[in-house]
N, CA, C, O and CB atoms as a CASP TS submission, in Angstrom:
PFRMAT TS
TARGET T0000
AUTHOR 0000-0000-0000
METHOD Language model
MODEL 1
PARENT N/A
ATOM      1  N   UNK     1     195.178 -19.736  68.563  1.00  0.00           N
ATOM      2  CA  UNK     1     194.085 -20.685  68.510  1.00  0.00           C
ATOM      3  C   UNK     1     192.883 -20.111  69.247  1.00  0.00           C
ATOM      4  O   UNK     1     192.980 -19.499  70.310  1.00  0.00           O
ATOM      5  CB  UNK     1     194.503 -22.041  69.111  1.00  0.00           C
ATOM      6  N   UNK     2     191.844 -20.332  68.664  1.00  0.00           N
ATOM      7  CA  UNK     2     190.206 -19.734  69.090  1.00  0.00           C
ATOM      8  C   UNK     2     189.815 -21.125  69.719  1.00  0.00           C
ATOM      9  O   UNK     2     189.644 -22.253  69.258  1.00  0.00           O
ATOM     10  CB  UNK     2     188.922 -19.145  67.529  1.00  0.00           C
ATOM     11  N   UNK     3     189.715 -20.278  71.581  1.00  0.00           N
ATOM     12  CA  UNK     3     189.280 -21.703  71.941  1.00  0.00           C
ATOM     13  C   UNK     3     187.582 -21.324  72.597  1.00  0.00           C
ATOM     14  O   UNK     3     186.916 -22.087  73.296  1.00  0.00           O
ATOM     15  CB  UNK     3     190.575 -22.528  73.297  1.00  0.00           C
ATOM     16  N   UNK     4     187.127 -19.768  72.069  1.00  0.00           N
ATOM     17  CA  UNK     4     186.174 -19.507  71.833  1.00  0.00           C
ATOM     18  C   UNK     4     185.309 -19.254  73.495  1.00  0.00           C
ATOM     19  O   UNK     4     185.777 -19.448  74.617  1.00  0.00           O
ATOM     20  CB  UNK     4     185.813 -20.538  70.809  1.00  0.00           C
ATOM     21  N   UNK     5     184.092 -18.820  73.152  1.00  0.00           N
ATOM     22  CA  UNK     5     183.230 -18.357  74.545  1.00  0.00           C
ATOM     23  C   UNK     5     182.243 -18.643  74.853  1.00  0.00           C
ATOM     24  O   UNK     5     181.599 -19.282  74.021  1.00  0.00           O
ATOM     25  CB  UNK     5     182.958 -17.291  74.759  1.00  0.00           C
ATOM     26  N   UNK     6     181.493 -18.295  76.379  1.00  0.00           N
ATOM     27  CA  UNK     6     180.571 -19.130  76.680  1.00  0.00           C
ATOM     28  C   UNK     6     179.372 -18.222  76.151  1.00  0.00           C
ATOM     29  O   UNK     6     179.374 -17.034  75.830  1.00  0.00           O
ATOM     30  CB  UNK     6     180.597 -19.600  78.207  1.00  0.00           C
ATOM     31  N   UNK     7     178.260 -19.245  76.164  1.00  0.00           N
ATOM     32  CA  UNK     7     176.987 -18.151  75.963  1.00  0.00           C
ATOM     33  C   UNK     7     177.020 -16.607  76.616  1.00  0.00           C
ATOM     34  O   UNK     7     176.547 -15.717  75.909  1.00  0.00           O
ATOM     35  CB  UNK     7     175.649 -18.844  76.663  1.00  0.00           C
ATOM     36  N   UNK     8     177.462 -16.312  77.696  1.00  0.00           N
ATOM     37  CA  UNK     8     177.096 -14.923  78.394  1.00  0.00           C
ATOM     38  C   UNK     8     178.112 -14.275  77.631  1.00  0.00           C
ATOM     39  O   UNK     8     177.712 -13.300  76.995  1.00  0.00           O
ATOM     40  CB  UNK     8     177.220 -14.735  80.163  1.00  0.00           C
ATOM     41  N   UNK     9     179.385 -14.574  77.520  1.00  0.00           N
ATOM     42  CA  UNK     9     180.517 -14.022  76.639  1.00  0.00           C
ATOM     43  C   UNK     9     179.646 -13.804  75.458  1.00  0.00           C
ATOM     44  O   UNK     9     179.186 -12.664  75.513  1.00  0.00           O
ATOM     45  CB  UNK     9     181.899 -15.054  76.353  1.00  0.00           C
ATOM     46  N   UNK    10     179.278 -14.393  74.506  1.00  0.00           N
ATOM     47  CA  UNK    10     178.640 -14.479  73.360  1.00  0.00           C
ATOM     48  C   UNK    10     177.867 -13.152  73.116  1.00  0.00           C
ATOM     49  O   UNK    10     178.078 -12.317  72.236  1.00  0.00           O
ATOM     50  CB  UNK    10     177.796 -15.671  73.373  1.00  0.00           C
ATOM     51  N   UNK    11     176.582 -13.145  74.451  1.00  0.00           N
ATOM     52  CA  UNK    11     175.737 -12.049  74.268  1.00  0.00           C
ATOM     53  C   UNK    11     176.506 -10.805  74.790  1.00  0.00           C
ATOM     54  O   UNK    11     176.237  -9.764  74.191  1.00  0.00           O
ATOM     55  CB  UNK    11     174.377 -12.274  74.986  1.00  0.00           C
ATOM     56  N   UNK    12     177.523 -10.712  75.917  1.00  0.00           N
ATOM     57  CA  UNK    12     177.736  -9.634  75.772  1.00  0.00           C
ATOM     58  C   UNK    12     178.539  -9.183  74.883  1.00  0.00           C
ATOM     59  O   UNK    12     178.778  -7.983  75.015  1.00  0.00           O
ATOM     60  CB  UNK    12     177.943  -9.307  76.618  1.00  0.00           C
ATOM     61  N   UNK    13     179.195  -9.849  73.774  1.00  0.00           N
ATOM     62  CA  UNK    13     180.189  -9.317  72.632  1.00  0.00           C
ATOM     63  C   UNK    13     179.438  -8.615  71.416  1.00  0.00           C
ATOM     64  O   UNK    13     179.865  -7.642  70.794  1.00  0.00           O
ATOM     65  CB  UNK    13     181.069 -10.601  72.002  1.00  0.00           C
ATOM     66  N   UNK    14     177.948  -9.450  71.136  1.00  0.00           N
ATOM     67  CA  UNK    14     176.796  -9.228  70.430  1.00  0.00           C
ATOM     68  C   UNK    14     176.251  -7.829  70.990  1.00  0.00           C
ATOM     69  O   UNK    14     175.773  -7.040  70.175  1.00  0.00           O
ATOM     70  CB  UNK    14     175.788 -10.458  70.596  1.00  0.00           C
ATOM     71  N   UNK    15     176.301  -7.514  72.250  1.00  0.00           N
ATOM     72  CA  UNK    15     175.407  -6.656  72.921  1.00  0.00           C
ATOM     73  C   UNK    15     174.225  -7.248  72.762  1.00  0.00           C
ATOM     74  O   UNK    15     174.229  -7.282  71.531  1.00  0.00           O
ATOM     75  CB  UNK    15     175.387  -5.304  72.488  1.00  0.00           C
ATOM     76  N   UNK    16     173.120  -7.788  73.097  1.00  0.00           N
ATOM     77  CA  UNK    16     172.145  -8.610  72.812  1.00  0.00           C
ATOM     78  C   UNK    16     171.911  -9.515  74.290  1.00  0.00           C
ATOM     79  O   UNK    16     172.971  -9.754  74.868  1.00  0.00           O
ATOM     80  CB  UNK    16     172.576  -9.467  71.448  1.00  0.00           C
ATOM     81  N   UNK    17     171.094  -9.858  74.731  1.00  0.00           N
ATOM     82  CA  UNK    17     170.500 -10.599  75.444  1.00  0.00           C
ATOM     83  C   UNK    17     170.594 -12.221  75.626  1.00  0.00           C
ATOM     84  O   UNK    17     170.395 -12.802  74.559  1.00  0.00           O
ATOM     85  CB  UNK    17     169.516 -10.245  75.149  1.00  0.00           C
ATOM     86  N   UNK    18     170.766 -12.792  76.360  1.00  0.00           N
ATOM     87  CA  UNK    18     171.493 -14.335  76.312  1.00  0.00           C
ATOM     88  C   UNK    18     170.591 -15.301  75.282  1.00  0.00           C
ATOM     89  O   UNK    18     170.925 -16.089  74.397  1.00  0.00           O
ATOM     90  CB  UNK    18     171.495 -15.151  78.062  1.00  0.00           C
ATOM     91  N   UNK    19     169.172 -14.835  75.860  1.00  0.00           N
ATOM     92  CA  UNK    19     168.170 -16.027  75.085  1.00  0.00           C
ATOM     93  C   UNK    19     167.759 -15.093  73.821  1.00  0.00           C
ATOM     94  O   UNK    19     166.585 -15.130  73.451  1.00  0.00           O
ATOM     95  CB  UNK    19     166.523 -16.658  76.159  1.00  0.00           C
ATOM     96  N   UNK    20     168.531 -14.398  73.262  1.00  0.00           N
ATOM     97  CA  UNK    20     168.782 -13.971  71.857  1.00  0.00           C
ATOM     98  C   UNK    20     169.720 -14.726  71.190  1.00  0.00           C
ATOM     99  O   UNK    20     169.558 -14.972  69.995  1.00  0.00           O
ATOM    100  CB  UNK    20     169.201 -12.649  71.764  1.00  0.00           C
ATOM    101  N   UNK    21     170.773 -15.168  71.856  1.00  0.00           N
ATOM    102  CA  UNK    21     172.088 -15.881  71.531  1.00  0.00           C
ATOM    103  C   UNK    21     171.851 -17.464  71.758  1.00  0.00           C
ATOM    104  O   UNK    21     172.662 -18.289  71.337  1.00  0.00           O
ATOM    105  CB  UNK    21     173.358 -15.301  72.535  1.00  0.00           C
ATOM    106  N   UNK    22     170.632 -17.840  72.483  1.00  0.00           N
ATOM    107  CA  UNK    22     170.317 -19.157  72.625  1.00  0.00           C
ATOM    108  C   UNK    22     169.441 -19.257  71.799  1.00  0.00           C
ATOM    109  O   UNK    22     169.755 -20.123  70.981  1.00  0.00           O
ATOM    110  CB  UNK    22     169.969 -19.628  73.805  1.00  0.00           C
ATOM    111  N   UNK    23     168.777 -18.945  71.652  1.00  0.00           N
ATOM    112  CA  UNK    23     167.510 -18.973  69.902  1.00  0.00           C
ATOM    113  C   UNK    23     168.267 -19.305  68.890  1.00  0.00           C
ATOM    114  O   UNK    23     168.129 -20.371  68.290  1.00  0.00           O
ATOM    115  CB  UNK    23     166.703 -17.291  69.198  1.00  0.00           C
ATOM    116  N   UNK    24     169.590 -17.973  68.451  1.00  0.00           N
ATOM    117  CA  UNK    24     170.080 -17.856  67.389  1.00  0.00           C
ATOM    118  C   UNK    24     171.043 -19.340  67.032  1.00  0.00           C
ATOM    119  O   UNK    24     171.255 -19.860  65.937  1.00  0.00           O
ATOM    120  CB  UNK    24     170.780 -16.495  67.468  1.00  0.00           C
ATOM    121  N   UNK    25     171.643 -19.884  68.814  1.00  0.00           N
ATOM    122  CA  UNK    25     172.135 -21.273  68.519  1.00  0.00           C
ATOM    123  C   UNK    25     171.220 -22.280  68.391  1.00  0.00           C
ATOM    124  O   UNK    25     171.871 -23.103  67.747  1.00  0.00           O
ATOM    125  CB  UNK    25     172.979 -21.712  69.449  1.00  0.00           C
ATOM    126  N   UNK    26     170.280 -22.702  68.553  1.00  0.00           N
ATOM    127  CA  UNK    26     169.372 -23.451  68.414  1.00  0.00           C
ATOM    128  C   UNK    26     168.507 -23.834  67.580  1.00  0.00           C
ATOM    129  O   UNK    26     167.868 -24.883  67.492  1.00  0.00           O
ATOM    130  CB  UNK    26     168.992 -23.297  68.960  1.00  0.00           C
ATOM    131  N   UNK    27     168.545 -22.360  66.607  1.00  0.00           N
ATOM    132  CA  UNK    27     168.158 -22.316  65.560  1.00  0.00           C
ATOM    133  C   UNK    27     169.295 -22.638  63.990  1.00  0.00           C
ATOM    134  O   UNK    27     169.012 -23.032  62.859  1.00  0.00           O
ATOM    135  CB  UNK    27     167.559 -21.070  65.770  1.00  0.00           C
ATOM    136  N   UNK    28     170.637 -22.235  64.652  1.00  0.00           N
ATOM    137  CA  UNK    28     171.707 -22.869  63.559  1.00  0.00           C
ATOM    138  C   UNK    28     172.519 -21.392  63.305  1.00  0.00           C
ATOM    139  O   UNK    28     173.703 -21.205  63.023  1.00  0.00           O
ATOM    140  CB  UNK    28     170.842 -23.668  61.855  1.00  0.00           C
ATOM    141  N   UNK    29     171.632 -20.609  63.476  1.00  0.00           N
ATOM    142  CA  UNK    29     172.116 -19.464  62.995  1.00  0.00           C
ATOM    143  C   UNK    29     173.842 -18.767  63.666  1.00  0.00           C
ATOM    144  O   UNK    29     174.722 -18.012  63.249  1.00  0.00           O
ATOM    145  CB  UNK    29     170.814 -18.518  63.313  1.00  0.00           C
ATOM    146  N   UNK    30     173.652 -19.331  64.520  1.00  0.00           N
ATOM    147  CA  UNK    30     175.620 -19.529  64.960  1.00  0.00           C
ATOM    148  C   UNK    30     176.145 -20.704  65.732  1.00  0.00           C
ATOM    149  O   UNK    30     175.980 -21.112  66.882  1.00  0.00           O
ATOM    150  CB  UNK    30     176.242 -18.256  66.080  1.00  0.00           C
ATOM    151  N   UNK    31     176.879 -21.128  64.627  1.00  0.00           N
ATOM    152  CA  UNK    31     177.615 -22.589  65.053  1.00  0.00           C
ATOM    153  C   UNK    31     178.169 -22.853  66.374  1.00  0.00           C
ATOM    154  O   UNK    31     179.060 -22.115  66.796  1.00  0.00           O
ATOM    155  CB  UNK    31     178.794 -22.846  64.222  1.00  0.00           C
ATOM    156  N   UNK    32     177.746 -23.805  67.056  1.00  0.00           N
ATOM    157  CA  UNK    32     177.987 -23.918  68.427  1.00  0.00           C
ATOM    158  C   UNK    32     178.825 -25.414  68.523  1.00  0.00           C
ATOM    159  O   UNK    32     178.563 -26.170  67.587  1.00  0.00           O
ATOM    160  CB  UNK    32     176.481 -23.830  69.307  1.00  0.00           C
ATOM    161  N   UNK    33     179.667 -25.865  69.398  1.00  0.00           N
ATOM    162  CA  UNK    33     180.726 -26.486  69.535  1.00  0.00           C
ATOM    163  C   UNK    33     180.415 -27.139  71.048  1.00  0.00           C
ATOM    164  O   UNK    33     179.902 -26.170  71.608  1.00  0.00           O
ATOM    165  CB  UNK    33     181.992 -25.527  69.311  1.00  0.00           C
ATOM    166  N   UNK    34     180.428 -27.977  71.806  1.00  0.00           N
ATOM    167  CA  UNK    34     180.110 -28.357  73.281  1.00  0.00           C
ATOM    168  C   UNK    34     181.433 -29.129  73.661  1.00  0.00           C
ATOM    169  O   UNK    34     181.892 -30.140  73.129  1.00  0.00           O
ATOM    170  CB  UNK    34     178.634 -29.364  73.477  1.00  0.00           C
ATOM    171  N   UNK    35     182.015 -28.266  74.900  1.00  0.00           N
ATOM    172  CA  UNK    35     183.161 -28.482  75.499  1.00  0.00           C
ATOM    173  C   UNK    35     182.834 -29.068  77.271  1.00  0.00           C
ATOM    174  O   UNK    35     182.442 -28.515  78.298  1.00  0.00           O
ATOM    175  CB  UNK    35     184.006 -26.991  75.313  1.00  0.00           C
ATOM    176  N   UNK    36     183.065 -29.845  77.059  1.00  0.00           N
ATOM    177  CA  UNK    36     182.362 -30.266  78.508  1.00  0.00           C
ATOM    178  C   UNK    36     180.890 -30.254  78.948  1.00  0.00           C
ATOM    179  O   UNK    36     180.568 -30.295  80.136  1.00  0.00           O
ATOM    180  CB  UNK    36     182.877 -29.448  79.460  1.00  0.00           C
ATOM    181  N   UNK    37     179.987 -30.195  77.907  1.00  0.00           N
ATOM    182  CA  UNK    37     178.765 -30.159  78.107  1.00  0.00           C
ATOM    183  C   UNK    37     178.366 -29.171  78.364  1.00  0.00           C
ATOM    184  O   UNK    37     177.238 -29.042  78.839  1.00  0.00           O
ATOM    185  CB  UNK    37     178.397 -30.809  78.777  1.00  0.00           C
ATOM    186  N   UNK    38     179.403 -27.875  78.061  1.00  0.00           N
ATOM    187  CA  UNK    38     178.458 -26.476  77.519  1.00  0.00           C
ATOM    188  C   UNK    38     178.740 -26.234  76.526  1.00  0.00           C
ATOM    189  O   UNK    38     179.747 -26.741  76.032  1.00  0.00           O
ATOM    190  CB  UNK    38     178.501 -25.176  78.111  1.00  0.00           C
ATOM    191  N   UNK    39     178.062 -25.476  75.937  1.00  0.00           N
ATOM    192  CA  UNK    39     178.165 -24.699  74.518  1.00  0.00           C
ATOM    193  C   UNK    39     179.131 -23.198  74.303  1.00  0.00           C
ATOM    194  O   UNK    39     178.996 -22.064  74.763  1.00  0.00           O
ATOM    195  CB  UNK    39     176.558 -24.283  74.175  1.00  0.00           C
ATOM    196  N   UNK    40     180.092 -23.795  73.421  1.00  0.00           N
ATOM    197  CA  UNK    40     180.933 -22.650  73.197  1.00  0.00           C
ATOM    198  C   UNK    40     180.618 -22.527  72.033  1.00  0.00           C
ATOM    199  O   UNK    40     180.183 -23.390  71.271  1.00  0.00           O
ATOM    200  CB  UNK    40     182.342 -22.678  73.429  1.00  0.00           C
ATOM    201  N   UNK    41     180.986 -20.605  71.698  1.00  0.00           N
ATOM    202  CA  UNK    41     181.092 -19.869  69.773  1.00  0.00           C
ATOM    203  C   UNK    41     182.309 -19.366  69.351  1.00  0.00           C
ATOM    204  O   UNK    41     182.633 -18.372  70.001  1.00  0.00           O
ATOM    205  CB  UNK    41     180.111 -18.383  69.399  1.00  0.00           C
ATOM    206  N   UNK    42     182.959 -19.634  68.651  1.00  0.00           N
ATOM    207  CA  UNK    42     184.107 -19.432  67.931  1.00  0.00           C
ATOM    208  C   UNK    42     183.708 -17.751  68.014  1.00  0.00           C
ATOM    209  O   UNK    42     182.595 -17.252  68.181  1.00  0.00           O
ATOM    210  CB  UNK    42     184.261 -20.339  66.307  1.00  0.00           C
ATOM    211  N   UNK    43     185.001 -17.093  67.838  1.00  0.00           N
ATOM    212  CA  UNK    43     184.697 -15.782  67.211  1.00  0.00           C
ATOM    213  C   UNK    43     184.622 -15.755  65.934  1.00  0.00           C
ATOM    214  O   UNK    43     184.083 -14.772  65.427  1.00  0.00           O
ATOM    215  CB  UNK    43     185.531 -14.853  67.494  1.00  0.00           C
ATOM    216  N   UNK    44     185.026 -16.590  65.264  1.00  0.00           N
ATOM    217  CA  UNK    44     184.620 -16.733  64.068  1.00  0.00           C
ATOM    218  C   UNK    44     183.327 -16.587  63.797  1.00  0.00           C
ATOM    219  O   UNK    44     182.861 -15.664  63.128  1.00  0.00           O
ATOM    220  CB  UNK    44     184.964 -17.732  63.677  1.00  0.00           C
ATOM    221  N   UNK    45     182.698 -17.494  64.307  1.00  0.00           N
ATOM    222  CA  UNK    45     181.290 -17.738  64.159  1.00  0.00           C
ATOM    223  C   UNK    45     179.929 -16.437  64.190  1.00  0.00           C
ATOM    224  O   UNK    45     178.927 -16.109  63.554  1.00  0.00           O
ATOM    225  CB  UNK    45     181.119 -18.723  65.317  1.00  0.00           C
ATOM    226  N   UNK    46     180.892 -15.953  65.640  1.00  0.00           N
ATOM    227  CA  UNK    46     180.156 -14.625  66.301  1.00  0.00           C
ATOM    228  C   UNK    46     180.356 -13.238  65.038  1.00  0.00           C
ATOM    229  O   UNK    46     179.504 -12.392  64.763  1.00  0.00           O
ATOM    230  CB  UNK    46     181.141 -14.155  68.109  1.00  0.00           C
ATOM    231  N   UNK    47     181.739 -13.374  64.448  1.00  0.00           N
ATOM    232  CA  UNK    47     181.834 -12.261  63.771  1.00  0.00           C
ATOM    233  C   UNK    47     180.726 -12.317  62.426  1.00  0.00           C
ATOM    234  O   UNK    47     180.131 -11.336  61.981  1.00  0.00           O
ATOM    235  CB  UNK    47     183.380 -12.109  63.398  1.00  0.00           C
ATOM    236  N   UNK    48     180.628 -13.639  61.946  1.00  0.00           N
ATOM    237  CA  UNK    48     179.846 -14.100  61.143  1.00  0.00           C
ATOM    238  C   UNK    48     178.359 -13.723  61.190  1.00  0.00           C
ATOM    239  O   UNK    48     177.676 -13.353  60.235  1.00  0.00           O
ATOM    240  CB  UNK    48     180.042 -15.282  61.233  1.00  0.00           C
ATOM    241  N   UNK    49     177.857 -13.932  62.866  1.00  0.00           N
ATOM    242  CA  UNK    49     176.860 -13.788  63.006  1.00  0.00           C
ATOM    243  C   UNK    49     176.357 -12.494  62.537  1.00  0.00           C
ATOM    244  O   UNK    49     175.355 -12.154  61.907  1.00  0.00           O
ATOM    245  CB  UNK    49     176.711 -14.092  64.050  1.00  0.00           C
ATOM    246  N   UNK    50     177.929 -11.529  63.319  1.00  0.00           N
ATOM    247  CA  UNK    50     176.833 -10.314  63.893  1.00  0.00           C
ATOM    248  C   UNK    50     176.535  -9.414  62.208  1.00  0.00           C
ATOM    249  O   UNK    50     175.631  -8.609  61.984  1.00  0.00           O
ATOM    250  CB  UNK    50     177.866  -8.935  65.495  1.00  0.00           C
ATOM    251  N   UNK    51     177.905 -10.012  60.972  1.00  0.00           N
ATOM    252  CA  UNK    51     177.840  -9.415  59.607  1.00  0.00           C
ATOM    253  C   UNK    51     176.602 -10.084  59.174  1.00  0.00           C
ATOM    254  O   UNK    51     176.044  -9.400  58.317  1.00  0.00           O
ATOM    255  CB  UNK    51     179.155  -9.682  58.610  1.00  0.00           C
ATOM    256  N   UNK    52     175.837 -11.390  59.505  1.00  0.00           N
ATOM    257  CA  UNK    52     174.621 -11.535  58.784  1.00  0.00           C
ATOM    258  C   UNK    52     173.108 -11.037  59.567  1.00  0.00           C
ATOM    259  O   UNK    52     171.987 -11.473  59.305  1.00  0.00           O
ATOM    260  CB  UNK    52     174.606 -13.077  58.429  1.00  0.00           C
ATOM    261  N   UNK    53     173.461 -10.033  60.560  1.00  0.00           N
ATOM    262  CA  UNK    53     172.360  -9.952  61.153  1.00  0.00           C
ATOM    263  C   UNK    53     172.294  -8.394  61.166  1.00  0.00           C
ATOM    264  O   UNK    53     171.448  -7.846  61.873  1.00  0.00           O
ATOM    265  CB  UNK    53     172.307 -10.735  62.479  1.00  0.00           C
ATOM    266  N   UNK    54     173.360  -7.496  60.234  1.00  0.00           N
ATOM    267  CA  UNK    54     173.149  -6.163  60.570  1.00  0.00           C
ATOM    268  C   UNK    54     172.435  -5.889  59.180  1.00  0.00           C
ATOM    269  O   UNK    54     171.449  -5.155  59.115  1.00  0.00           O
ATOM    270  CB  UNK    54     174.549  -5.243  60.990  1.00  0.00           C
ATOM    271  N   UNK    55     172.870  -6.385  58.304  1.00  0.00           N
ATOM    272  CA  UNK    55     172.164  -6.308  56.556  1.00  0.00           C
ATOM    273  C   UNK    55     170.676  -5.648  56.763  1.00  0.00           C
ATOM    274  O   UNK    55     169.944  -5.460  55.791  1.00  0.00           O
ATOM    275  CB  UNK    55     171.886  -8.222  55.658  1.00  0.00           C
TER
END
């Protein structure tokens, strides 16, 4: 079971910068989930991301 990661997890899996990974959630562009009133990303989501952002 993917119980998924926090924003800093996020950017460093991306290699990318946090408020690269907070834009990209905010904007929709990777599905975000709130577990206690933070925001977690599936790896699902992340793997998703990073195949629609290398094209």
């Amino acid at each position: 079971m993917d119980y998924g990661c926090s924003l800093v997890e996020a950017a460093r899996r991306l290699q990318v910068d946090q408020a690269t990974v907070l834009m990209a959630m905010q904007r929709g562009a990777i599905p975000t989930r709130y577990q206690n009133g933070r925001p977690v990303v599936t790896s699902n989501a992340l793997a998703e991301y990073k195949a629609r952002s290398r094209r």
